[in-house]
C-alpha positions as CSV (number, residue, x, y, z in Angstrom):
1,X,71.3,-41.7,-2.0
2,X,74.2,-42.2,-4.0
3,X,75.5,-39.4,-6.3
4,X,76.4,-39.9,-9.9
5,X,79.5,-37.3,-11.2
6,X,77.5,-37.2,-14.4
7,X,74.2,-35.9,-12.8
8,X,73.5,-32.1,-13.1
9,X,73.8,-30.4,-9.3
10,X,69.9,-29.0,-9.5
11,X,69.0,-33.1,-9.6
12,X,70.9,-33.5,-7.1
13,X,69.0,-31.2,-4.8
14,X,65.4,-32.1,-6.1
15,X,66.3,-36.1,-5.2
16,X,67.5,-34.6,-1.6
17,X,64.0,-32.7,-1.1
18,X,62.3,-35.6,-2.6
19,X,63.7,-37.7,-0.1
20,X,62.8,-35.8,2.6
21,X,59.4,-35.5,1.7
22,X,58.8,-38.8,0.6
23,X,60.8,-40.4,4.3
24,X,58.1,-38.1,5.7
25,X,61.3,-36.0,7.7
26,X,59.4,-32.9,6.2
27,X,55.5,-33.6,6.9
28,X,53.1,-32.3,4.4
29,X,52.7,-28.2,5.3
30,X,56.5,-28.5,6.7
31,X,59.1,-25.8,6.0
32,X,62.0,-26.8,3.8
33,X,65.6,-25.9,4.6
34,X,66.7,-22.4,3.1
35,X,68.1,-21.7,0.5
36,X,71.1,-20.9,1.6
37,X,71.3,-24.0,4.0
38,X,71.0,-25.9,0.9
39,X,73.9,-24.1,-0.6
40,X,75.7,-24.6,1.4
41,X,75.1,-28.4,1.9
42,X,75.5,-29.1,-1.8
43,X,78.1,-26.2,-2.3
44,X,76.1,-24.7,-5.4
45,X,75.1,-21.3,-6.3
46,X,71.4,-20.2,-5.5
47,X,70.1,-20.6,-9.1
48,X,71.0,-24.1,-9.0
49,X,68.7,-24.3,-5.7
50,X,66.2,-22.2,-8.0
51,X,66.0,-24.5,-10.9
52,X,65.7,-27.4,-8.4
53,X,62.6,-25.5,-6.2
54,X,61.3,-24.9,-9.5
55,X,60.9,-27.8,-11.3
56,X,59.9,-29.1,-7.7
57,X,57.2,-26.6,-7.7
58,X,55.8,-27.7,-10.8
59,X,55.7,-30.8,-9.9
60,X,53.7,-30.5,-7.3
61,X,56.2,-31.3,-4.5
62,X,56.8,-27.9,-3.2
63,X,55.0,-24.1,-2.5
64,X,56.3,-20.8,-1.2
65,X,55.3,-18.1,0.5
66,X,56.3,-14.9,-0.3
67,X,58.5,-14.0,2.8
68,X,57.9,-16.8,5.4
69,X,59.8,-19.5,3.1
70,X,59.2,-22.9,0.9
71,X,56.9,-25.6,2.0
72,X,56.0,-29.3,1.4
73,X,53.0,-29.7,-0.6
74,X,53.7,-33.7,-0.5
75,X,51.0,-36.2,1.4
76,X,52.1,-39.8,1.5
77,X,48.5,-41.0,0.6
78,X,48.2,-41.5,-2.8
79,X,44.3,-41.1,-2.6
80,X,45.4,-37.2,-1.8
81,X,44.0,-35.1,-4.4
82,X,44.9,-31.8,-5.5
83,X,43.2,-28.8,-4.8
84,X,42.0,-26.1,-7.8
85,X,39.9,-23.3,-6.8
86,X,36.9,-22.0,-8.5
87,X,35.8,-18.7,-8.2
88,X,33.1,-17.0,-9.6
89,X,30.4,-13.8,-9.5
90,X,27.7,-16.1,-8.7
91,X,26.9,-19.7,-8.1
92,X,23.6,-19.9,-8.9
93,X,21.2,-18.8,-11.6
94,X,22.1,-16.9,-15.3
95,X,25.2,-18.9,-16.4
96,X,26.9,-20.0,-13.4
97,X,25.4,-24.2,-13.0
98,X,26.3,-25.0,-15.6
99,X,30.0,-23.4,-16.0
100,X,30.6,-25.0,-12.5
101,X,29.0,-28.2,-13.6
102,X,31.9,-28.8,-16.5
103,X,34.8,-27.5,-14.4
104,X,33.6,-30.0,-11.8
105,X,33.4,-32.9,-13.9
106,X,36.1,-32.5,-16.3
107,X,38.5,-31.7,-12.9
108,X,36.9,-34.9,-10.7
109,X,37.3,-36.9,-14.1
110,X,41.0,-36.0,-13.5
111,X,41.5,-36.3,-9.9
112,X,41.4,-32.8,-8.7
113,X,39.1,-31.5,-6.0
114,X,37.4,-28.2,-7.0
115,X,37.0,-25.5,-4.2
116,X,34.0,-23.1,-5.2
117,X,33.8,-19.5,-4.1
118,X,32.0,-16.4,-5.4
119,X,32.0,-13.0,-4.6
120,X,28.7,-11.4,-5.6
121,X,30.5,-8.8,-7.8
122,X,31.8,-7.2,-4.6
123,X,35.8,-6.9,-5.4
124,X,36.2,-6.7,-1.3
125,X,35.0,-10.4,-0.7
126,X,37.0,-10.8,-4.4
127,X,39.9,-9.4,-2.5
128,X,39.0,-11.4,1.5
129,X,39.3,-14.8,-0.9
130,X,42.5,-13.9,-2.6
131,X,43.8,-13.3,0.4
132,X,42.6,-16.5,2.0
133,X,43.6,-18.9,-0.4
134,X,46.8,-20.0,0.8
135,X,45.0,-21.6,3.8
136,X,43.9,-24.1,1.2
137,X,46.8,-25.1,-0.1
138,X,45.4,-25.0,-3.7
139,X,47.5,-25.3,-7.2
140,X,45.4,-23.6,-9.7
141,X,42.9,-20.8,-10.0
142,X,39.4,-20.6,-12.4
143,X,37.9,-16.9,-11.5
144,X,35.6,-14.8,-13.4
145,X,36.8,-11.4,-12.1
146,X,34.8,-9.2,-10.2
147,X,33.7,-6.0,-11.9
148,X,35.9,-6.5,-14.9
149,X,35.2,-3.0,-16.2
150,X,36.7,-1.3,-13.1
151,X,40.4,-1.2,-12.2
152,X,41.7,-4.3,-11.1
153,X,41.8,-2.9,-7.4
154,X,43.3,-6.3,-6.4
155,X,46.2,-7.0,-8.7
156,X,49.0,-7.4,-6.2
157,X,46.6,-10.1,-4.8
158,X,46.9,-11.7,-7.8
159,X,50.5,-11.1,-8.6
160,X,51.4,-12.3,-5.2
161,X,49.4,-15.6,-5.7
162,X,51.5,-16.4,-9.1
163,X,54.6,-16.1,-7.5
164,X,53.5,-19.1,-5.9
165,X,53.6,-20.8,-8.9
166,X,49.9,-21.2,-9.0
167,X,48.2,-21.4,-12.0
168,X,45.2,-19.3,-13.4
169,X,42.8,-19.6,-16.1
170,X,40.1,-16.7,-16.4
171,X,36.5,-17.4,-17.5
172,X,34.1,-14.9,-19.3
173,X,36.2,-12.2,-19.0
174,X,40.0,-11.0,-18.1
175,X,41.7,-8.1,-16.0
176,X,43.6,-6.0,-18.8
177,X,46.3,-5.8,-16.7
178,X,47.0,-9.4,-15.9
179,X,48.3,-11.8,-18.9
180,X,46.8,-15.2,-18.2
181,X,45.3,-17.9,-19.8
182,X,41.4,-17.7,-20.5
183,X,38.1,-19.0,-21.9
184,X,36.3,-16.4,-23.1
185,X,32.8,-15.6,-25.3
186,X,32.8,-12.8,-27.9
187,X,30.6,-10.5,-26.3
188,X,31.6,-7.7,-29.1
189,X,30.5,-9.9,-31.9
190,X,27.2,-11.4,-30.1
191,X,25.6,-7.8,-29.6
192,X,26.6,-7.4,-33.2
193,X,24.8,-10.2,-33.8
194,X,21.4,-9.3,-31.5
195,X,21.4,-6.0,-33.4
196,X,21.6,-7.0,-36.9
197,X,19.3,-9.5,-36.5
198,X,16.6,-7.0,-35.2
199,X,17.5,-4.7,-37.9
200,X,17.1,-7.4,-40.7
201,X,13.6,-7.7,-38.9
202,X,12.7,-4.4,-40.0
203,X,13.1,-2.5,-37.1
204,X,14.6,1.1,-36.7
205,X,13.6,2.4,-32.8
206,X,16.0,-0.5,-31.3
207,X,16.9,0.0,-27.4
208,X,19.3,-1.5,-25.4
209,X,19.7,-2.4,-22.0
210,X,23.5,-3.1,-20.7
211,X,25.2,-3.5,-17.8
212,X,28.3,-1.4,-17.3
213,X,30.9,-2.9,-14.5
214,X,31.6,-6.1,-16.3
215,X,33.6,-6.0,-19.7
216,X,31.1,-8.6,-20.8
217,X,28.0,-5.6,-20.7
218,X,30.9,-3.2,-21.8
219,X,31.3,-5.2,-25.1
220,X,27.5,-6.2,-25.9
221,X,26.8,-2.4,-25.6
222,X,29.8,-2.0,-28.1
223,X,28.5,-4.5,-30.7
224,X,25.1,-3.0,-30.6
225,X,26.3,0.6,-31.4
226,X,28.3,-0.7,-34.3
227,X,26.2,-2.8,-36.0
228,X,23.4,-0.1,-35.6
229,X,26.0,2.5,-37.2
230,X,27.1,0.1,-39.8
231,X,23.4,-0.2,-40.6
232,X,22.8,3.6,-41.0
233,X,20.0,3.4,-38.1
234,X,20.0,6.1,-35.8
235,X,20.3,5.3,-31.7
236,X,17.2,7.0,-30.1
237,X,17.8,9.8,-27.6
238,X,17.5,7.7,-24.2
239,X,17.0,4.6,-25.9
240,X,19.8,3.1,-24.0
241,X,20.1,2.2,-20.8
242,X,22.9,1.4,-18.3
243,X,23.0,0.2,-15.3
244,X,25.6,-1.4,-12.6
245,X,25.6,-4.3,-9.8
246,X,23.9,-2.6,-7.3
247,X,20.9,-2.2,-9.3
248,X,20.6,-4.9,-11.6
249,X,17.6,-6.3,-9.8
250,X,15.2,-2.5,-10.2
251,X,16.8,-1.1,-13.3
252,X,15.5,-3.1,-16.2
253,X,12.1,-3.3,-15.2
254,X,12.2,0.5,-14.4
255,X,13.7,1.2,-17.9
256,X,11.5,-0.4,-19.8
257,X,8.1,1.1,-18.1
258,X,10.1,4.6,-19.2
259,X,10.8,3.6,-22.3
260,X,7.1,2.3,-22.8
261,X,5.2,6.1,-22.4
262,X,7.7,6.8,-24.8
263,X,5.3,8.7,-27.2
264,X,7.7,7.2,-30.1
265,X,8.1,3.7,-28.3
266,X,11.0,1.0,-29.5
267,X,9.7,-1.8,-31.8
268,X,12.6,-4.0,-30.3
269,X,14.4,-3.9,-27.2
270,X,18.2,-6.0,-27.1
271,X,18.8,-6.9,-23.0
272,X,22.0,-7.5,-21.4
273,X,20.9,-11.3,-20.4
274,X,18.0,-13.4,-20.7
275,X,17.3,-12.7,-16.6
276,X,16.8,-9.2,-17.2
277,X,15.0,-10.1,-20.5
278,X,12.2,-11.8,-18.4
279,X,12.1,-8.2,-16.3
280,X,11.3,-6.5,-19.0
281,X,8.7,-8.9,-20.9
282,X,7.2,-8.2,-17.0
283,X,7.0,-4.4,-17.4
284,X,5.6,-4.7,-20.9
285,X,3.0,-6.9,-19.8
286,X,2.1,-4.7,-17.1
287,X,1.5,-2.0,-19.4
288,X,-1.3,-3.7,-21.2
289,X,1.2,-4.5,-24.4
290,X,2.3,-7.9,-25.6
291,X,5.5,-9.9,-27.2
292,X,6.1,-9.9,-30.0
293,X,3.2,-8.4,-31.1
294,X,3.7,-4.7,-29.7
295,X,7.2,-4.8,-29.1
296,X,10.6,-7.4,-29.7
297,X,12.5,-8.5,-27.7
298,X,15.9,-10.0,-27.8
299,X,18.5,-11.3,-24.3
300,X,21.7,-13.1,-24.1
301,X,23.5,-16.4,-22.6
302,X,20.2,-19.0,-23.6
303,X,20.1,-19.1,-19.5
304,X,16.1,-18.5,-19.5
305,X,14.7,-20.2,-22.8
306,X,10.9,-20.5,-22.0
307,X,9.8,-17.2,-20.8
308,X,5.5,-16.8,-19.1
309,X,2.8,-16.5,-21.6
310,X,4.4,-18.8,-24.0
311,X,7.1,-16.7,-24.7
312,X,10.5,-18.7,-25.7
313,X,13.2,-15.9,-25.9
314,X,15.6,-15.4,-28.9
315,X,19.1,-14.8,-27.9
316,X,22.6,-15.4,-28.0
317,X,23.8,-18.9,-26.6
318,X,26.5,-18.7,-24.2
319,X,28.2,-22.5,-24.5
320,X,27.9,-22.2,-20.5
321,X,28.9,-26.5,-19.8
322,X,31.5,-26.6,-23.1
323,X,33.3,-23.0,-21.4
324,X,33.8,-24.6,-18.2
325,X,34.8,-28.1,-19.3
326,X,37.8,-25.8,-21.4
327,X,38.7,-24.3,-18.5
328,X,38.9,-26.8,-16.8
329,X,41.1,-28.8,-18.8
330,X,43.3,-25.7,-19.3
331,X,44.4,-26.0,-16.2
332,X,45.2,-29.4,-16.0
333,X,47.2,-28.8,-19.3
334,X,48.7,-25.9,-17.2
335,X,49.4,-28.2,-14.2
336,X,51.1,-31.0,-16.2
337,X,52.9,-29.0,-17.9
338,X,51.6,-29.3,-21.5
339,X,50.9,-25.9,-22.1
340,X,51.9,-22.4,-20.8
341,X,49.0,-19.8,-21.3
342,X,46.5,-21.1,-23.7
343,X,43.4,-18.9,-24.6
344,X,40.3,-19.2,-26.5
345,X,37.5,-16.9,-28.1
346,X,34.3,-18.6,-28.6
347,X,32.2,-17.5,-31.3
348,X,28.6,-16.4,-30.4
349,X,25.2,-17.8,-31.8
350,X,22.3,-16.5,-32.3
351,X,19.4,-19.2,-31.0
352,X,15.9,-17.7,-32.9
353,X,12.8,-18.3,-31.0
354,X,9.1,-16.5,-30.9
355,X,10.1,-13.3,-29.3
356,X,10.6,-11.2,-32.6
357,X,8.6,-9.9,-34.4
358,X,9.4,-9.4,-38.3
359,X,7.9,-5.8,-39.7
């Protein structure tokens, strides 16, 4: 290498590291020299070092490790592909296929490789993953957290992975206490819309079925209290119902039946999802009643369209393919080095189908 007097001293460094890499005499997963070996090598202060492992870093030459030092992240095979993690709640069913779907076209479209997790809404195996992910050597980071409505029990998990330099992107919903970019759905304004639309029906004795350890129940419970207070219409006494993870599968079946010998029964009933929508068209079957008939019934997320006996479900859409494919290219924007921290809000929409009944 031959040095120019006119070149800044942190370009000086990066073409050194480059070389090294690049001559393969530091093999892909190798440590670098210190920092302070390289100050003294290039006689230069450490934020020159700094500048020059961070530009590196975004470039995709270099990682660190918190406490054990800086590595190569360089492979001489140009077929090599870059690694971007993917984790979610769930992989399959309610609106999972077809968020992974876009992020795994719109990154293989690129050239990244997409590593898929999920943690079943259990923040320990959120927390085993975080912990796990620098044995895969990835750059970037689409989650959906786990249990969004509880404290982020796993934040230093996080915070230790950014120091990395490794970028996130947050789908569905975000951890209050973590500033990143994200793809989200307004979840407030779509069980605003569910509820108005039932109360334009006609109806009055509206229930609601939410679930409570993910922001996204959090927020569709929110929007159905205030648009049935904006509308004057009074929230029966246990006409809601609340429910978390470890029930999700019993609850809304369960709930339904109760609400069903209800001498003063709901005319309309708004459900957390469309999966727990089909549970309860189940229990009011089972009690000799019919939709829409007897009773409404409204879900969320356009995950379960055609529903037994005929039934196709109204509900809000969730744009499940068009979230992911943003997220997706978020973070190649992020990885580039086009943009920062960008964010989105997608506005709900209400998809009207046969299951409401107008009085």
């Amino acid at each position: 290498m031959t040095e120019d007097i006119n070149t800044p001293k942190y370009e000086l460094v990066k073409d050194y590291v480059k070389h090294l890499l690049k001559e393969n005499v530091i093999t892909y997963g190798g440590k670098l020299p210190s920092e302070h070996e390289l100050m003294e090598k290039f006689e230069v202060s450490r934020h020159t070092i700094r500048q020059a492992f961070g530009e590196l870093t975004s470039e995709g030459y270099i990682f660190k490790e918190q406490g054990k030092g800086t590595f190569s992240n360089y492979r001489r095979d140009a077929k090599y592909k870059q690694i971007v993690a993917v984790l979610t709640t769930y992989i399959a069913g309610f609106v999972f296929p077809g968020i992974i779907s876009g992020i795994e076209e719109t990154l293989s479209d690129e050239g990244y490789m997409m590593l898929l997790s999920n943690t079943n809404n259990i923040k320990e195996r959120e927390a085993q993953y975080l912990a796990s992910i620098s044995e895969h050597n990835v750059v970037g980071l689409i989650i959906e957290p786990t249990k969004s409505a509880r404290e982020n029990t796993n934040l230093k998990l996080l915070e230790d992975i950014r120091s990395r330099d490794i970028k996130f992107c947050f789908i569905n919903a975000c951890y209050d206490d973590f500033s990143s970019a994200y793809v989200l759905l307004d979840d407030y304004k779509g069980g605003y819309m569910a509820t108005e639309y039932l109360i334009q029906l006609g109806h009055r004795r509206i229930a609601g079925i939410f679930k409570t350890d993910d922001k996204q129940g959090i927020n569709r419970r929110a929007g159905f209290v205030a648009a049935m207070e904006k509308y004057g219409v009074p929230i029966q006494p246990g006409f809601i119902g609340e429910y978390e993870t470890f029930n999700m599968y019993d609850f809304p079946y369960m709930f339904a039946q109760s609400l069903l010998r209800k001498e003063d029964r709901p005319t309309a009933i708004f459900c957390y999802n469309d999966v727990y929508a089909l549970m309860v068209v189940q229990a009011i079957n089972d009690s000799g009643l019919r939709v829409p008939d007897d009773i409404s019934i409204i879900g969320y997320d356009d995950s379960t369209s055609i529903l037994q006996s005929g039934i196709k479900l109204t509900t809000i859409m969730h744009p499940k393919k068009e979230m992911g494919v943003q997220a997706a290219k978020y973070m190649i924007d992020m990885l580039e080095g086009r943009l920062e921290k960008p964010q989105i809000v997608y506005r709900p929409e209400l998809i009207v189908r046969n299951s409401c009944k107008n009085l």
